[in-house]
C-alpha positions in Angstrom: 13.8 -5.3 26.7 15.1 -3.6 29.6 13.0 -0.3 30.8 12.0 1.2 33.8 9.9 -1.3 34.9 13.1 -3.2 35.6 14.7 -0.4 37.4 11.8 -0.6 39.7 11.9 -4.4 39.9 15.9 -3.9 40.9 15.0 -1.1 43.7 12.9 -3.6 45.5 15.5 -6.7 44.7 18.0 -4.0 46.6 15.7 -3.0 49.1 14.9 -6.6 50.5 18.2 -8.0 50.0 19.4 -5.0 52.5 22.5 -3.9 50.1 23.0 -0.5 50.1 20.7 1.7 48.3 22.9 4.6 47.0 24.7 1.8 45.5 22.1 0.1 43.9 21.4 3.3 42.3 24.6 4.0 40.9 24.4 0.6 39.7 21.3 1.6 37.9 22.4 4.4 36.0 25.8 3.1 35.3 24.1 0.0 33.3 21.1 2.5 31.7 24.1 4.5 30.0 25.3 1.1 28.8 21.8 0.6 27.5 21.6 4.1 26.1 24.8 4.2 24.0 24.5 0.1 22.7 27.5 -1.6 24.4 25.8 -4.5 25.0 22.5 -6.2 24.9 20.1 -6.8 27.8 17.2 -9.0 27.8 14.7 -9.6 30.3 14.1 -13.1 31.3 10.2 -12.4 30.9 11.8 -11.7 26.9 13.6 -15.3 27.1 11.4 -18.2 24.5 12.8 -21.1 26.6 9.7 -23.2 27.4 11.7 -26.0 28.0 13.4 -24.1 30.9 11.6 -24.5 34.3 11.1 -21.7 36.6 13.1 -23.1 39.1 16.2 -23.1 36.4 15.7 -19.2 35.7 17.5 -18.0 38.6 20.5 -20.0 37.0 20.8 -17.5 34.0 20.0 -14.6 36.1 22.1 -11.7 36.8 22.0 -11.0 40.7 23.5 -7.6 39.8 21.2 -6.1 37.0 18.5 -8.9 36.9 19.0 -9.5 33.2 20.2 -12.8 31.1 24.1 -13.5 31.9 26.4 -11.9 29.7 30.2 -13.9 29.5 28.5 -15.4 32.8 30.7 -15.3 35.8 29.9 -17.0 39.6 31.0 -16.4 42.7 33.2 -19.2 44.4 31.6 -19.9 47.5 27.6 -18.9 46.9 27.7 -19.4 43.4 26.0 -16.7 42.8 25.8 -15.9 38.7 26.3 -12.7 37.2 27.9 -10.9 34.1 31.2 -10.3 33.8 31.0 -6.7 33.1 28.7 -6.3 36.2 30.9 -7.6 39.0 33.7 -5.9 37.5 31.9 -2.8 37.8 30.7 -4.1 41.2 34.2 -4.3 42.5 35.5 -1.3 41.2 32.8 0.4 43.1 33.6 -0.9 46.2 37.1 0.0 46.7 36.1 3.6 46.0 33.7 2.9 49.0 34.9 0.5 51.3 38.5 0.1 49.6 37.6 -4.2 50.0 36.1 -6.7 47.8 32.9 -8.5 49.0 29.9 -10.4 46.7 26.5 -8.7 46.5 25.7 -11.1 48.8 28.1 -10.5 51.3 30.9 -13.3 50.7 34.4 -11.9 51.8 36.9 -12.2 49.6 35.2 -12.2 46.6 36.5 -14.7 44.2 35.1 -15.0 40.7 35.4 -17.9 38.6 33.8 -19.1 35.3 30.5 -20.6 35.5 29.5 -24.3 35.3 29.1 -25.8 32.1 25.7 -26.5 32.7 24.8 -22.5 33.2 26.5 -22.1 29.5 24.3 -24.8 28.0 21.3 -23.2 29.0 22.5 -20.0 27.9 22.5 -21.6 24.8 19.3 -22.9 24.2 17.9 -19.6 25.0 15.8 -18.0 22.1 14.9 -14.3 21.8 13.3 -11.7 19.5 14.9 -9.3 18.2 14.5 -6.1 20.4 14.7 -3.9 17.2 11.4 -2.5 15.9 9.9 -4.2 12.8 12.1 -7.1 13.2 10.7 -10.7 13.2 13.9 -12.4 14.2 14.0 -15.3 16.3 17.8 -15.7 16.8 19.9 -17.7 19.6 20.7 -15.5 22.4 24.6 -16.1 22.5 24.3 -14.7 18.8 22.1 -12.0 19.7 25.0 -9.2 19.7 26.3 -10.5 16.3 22.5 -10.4 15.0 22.1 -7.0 16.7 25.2 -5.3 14.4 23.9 -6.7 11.2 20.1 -6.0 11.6 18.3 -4.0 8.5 16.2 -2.0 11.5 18.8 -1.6 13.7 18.5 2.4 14.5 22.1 4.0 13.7 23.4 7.8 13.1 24.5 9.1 10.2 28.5 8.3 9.5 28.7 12.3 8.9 28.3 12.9 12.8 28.8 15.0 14.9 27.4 17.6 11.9 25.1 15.4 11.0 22.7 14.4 13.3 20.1 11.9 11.9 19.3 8.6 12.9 17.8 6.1 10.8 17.5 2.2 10.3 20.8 0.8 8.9 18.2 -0.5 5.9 17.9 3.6 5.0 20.9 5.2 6.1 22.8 4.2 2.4 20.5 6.1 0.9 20.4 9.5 3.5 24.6 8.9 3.1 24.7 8.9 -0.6 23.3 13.1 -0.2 24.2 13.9 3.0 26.9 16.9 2.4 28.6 15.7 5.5 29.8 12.3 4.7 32.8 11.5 3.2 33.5 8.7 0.7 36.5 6.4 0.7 37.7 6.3 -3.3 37.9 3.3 -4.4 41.2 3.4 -6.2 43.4 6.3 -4.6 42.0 5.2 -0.9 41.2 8.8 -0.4 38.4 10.3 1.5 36.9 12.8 -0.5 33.2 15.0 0.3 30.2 13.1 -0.9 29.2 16.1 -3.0 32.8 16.2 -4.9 32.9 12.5 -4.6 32.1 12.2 -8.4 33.9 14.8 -10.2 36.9 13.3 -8.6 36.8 9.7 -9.8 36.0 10.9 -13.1 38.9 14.0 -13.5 41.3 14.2 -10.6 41.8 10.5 -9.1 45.3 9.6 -10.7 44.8 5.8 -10.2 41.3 6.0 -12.0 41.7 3.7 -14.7 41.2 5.0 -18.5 40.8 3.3 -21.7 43.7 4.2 -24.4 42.3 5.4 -27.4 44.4 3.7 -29.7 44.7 0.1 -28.2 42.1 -0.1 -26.2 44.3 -1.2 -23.2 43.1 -0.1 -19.6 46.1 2.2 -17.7 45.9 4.2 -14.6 45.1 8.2 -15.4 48.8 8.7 -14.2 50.1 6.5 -16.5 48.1 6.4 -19.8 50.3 9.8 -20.9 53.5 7.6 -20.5 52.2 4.7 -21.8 51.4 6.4 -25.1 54.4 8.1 -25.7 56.8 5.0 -25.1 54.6 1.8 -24.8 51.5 2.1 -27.0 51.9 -0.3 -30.1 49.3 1.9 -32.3 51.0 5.1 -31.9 52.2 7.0 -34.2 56.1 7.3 -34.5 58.6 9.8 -37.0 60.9 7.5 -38.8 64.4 8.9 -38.5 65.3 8.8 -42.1 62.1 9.6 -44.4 60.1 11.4 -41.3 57.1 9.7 -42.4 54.9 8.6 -39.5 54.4 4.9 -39.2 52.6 2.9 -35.9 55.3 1.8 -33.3 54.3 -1.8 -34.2 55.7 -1.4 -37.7 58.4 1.3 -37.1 61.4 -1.3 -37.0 60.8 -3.1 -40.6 59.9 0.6 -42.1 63.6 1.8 -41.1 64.7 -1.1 -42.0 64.3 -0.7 -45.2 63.2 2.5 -45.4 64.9 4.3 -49.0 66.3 7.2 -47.2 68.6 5.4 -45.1 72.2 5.8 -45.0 74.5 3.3 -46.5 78.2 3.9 -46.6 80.2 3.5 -50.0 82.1 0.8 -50.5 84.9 2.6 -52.1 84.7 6.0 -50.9 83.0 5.4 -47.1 80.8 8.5 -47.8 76.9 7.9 -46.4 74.7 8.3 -48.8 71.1 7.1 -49.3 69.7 3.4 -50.0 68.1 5.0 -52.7 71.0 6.3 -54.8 73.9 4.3 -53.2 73.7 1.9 -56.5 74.3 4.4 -59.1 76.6 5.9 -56.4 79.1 3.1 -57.0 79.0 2.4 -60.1 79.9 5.3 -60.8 82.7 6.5 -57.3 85.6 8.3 -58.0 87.5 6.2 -55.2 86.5 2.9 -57.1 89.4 0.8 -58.2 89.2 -0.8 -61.3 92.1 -2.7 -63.5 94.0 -1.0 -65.8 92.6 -1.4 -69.2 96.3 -1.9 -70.5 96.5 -5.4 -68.6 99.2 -4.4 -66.8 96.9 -5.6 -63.7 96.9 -3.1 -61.4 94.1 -1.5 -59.7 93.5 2.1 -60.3 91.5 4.9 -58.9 88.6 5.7 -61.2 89.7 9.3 -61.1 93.5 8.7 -61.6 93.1 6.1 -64.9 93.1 9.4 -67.4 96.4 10.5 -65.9 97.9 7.2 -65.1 97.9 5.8 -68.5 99.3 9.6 -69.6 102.3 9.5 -67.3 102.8 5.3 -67.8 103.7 3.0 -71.4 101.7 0.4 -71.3 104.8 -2.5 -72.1 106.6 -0.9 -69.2 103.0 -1.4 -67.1 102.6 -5.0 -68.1 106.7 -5.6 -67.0 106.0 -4.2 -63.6 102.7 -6.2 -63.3 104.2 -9.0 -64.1 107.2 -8.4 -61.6 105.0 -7.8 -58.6 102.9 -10.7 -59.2 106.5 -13.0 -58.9 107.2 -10.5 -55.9 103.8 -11.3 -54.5 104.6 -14.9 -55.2 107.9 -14.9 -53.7 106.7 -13.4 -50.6 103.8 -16.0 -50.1 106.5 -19.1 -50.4 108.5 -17.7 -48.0 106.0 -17.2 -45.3 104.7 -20.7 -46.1 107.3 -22.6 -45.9 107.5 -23.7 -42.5 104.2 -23.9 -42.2 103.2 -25.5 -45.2 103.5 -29.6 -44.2 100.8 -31.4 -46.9 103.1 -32.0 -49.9 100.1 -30.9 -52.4 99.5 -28.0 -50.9 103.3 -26.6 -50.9 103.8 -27.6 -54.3 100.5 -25.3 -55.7 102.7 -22.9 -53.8 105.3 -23.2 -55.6 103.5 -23.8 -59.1 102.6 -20.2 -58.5 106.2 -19.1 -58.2 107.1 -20.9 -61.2 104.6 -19.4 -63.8 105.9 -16.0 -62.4 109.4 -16.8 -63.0 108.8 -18.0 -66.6 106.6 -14.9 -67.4 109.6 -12.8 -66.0 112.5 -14.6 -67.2 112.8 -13.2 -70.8 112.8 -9.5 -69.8 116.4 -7.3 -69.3 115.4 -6.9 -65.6 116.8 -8.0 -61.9 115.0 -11.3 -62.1 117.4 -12.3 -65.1 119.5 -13.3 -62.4 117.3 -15.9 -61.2 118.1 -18.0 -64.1 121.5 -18.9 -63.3 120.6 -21.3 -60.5 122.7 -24.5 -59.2 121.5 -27.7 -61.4 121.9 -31.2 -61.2 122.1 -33.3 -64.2 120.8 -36.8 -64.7 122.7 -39.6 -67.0 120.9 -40.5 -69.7 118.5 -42.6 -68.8 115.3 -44.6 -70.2 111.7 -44.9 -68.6 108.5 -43.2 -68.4 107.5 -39.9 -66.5 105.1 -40.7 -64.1 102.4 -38.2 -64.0 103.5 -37.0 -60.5 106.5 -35.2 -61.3 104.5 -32.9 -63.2 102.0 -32.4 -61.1 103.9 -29.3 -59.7 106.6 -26.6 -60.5 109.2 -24.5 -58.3 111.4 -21.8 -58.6 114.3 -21.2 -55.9 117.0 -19.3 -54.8 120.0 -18.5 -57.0 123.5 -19.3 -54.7 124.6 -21.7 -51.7 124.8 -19.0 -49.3 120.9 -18.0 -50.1 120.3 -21.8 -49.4 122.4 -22.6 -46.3 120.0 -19.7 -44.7 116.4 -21.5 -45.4 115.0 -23.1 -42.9 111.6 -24.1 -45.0 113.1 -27.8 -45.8 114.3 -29.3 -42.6 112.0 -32.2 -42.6 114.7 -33.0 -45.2 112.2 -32.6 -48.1 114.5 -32.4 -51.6 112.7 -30.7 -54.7 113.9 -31.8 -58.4 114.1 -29.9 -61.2 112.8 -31.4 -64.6 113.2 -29.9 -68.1 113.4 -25.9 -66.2 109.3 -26.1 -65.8 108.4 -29.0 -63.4 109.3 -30.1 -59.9 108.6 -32.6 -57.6 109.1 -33.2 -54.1 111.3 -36.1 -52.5 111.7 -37.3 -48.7 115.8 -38.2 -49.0 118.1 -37.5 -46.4 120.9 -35.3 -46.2 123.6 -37.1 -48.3 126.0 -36.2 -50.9 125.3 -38.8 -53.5 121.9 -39.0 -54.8 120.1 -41.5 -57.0 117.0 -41.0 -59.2 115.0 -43.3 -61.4 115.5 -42.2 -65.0 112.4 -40.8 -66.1 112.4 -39.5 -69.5 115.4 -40.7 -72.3 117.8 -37.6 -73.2 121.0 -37.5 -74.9 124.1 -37.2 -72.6 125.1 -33.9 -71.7 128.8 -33.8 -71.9 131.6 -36.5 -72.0 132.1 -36.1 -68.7 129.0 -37.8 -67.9 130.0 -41.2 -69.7 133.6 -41.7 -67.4 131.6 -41.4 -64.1 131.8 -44.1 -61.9 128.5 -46.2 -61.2 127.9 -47.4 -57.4 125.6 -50.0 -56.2 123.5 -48.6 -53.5 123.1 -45.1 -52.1 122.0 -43.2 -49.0 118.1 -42.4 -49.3 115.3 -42.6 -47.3 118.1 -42.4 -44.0 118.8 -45.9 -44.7 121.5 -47.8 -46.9 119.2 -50.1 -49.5 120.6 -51.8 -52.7 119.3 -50.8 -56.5 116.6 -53.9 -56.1 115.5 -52.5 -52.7 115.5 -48.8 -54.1 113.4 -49.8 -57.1 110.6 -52.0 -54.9 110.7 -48.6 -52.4 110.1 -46.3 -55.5 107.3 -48.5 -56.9 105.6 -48.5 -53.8 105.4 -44.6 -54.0 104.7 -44.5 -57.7 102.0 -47.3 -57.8 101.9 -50.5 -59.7 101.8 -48.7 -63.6 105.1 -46.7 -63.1 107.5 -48.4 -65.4 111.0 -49.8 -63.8 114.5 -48.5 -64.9 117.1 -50.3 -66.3 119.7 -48.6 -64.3 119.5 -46.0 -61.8 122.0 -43.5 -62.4 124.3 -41.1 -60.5 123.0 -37.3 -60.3 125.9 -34.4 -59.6 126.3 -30.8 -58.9 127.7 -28.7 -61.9 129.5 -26.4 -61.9 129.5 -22.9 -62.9 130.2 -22.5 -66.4 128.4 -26.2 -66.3 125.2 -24.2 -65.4 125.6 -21.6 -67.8 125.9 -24.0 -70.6 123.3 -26.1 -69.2 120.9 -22.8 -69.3 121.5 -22.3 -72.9 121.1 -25.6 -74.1 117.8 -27.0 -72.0 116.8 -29.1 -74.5 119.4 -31.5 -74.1 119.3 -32.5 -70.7 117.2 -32.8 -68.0 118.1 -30.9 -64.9 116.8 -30.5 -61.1 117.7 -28.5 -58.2 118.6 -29.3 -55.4 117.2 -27.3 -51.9 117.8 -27.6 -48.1 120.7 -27.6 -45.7 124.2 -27.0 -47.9 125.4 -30.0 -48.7 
């Protein structure tokens, strides 16, 4: 270790070397106050365990400066002189206060510094030392000496509370004088504050807001700051009001509680009015605001509360009349807005099935829709042959005059619909000409004598094209299928009349009739 034998040893080395001894002095004191406050580390080479080193090769890690083992060794350029870098800086600064020049301890002008040889740094490190600290037994390399110096158990070191506290102790007890001392403080290990040692525990435990704490009903770990929060809007197990009953139920199981919780509201069908799960049943069955038909069959729907006064102010044949007009109304209303939009053949002709039934239901009664028996007909011949189930597959009711039909516009893909025996229609794809033929399909009596002088033709216009009676009948058996029977004669179909009509209405059962709808022909 470096002590005032050395000081002694580096008067002489000064003395005989002829430098200059105020200098050497404040050499001295400048590298004892180095010593004192434990910037660095200075070993004697009488301290150095280097038996492999000969004495000729000690020199050679020598300071020339303070006489101790190179530090960061450093040479001069032109003596090679060795010393520590901290030294000759020191040195240097030293002379320019004095002689304001640079020169080596040894007198070489300019001083130039340079690192030193490789070989002087691979003695330094096969250089073994003990460990200057008392009580160590520590043989440790000296270019790791410093790093051993700052870890060492017996290392003497002050108190972290300084400057009010003042002892010193090995680092190996000073934990233990720290953990009491009144003047250290303690960094928290959470809120990275540094509180007293004294106060040090009563603030981890009830005033550090990133302590963490256990929640009492999951058991989850949350900062202090957040566990209130995490309660009131997180925590699974805590206990929430359901908004209908008020019954408190865990936030887990909150959802499928409301859900179908008794108490809820549930609006009314009829009336819209809330009321609860509960009673919303009975509620219904037995609303004022319910609609229910009209126990006369007159097949309306009537307000629970308004069927007492209803069937008062009401007869119940004039009830069934008016039902039975608004359904052919309703019926009416849903052809015509079909229509055009209708283009399946089946479908359209349900459509009109509907229309039909209404007609018949309304067609005996002294009302407006007496009128919508006096319709145009066209009468067949007599004729023999069998109705194919396809004609009455469907039914149709229409409008009463010419001008009604020159303003539809449901039929001009040219679609014809035939009337058979006033209940059954069908539907035909025949162009717009004036003569039309039809297959006899069922054998009737002829109408009228008029019927008998008629001229027969040979072909018509159907289908757009001009075909003869033998091409007709192959084009109608194609559509019917292989069972429908053939006709002996296809015969002529013509437009009454007026009083023809009226006739014709009175006396269905001796003819066969169909209408005729589309563009006016």
């Amino acid at each position: 270790m470096f002590h005032f034998s050395a000081i002694i040893q580096l008067l002489l080395y000064y003395w005989h070397s002829k430098l200059n001894i105020p200098l050497g002095l404040l050499i001295l004191i400048f590298l004892m106050s180095e010593l004192w406050q434990g910037k660095r580390l200075y070993i004697s080479p009488d301290e150095i365990r280097a038996p492999q080193l000969v004495e000729s090769q000690l020199p050679m890690v020598t300071c020339i400066i303070c006489l101790m083992v190179l530090s960061e060794p450093l040479e001069c350029s032109k003596c090679q002189s060795q010393f520590c870098s901290d030294c000759i800086t020191d040195f240097k600064g030293s002379l320019k206060k004095q002689w304001k020049g640079e020169e080596c301890p040894l007198r070489c002008k300019p001083l130039k510094t340079q690192k030193s040889h490789k070989f002087v740094n691979s003695l330094l490190l096969e250089l073994k030392i003990d460990c200057p600290n008392a009580g160590c037994t520590d043989i440790v390399n000296y270019v790791l000496g410093g790093k051993h110096q700052k870890e060492c158990p017996h290392e003497i070191v002050r108190c972290s509370g300084k400057p009010a506290c003042i002892f010193e102790l090995k680092r190996m007890l000073i934990s233990e004088h720290e953990e009491g001392c009144m003047h250290v403080t303690r960094k928290c290990p959470y809120c990275e504050e540094a509180v007293p040692n004294p106060s040090y525990q009563n603030h981890v435990e009830s005033k550090c807001l990133k302590a963490p704490r256990v929640c009492q009903l999951c058991e989850g770990t949350y900062p202090r700051d957040v566990l209130r929060k995490h309660m009131v809007t997180e925590c699974a197990q805590y206990p929430v009001e359901c908004r209908h009953c008020l019954k408190e139920q865990v936030r887990k199981d909150i959802a499928d509680h409301e859900q179908n919780c008794l108490y809820q509201p549930v609006h009314c069908t009829h009336c819209k009015i809330p009321h609860r799960l509960l009673d919303i049943e009975n509620h219904e069955l037995n609303c004022d605001k319910q609609l229910i038909q009209c126990t006369q069959e007159c097949g309306l729907l009537i307000k629970l509360k308004d069927m007492e006064s209803y069937l008062v102010q009401n007869e119940p044949d004039q009830l069934k009349k008016e039902y039975r007009h608004n359904c052919l109304d309703h019926a009416l209303k849903k052809l015509k807005k079909s229509r055009a939009k209708l283009i399946d053949v089946k479908a359209r002709a349900e459509c009109e099935q509907d229309v039909a039934i209404a007609f018949q239901k309304c067609c005996s009664e002294e009302s407006k829709y007496k009128r919508f028996a006096e319709r145009p007909l066209i009468v067949l011949e007599r004729a023999f042959g069998y109705m194919g189930s396809v004609v009455m597959e469907s039914g149709m009711y229409k409008k009463i005059n010419y001008k009604e039909k020159t303003a539809m516009r449901g039929f001009i893909d040219r679609q014809v619909h035939i009337k058979v025996s006033h209940a059954y229609d069908t539907l035909l794809t025949i162009s717009k000409a004036i003569n039309y033929t039809l297959f006899p399909l069922i054998e009737r009596k002829p109408f009228k004598q008029h019927l008998e002088e008629q001229k027969q033709f040979d072909h018509v216009d159907i289908f757009g094209f001009n075909m003869s009676d033998e091409e007709l009948v192959e084009q109608m058996c194609q559509r019917r299928g292989p069972n429908f029977n053939l006709p002996q004669q296809p015969r002529r179909v013509e437009i009454l009349n007026q009083q023809q009509r009226r006739e014709a209405y009175y006396d269905q059962d001796d003819y066969m009739g169909m209408s005729l709808f589309g563009d006016e022909y």
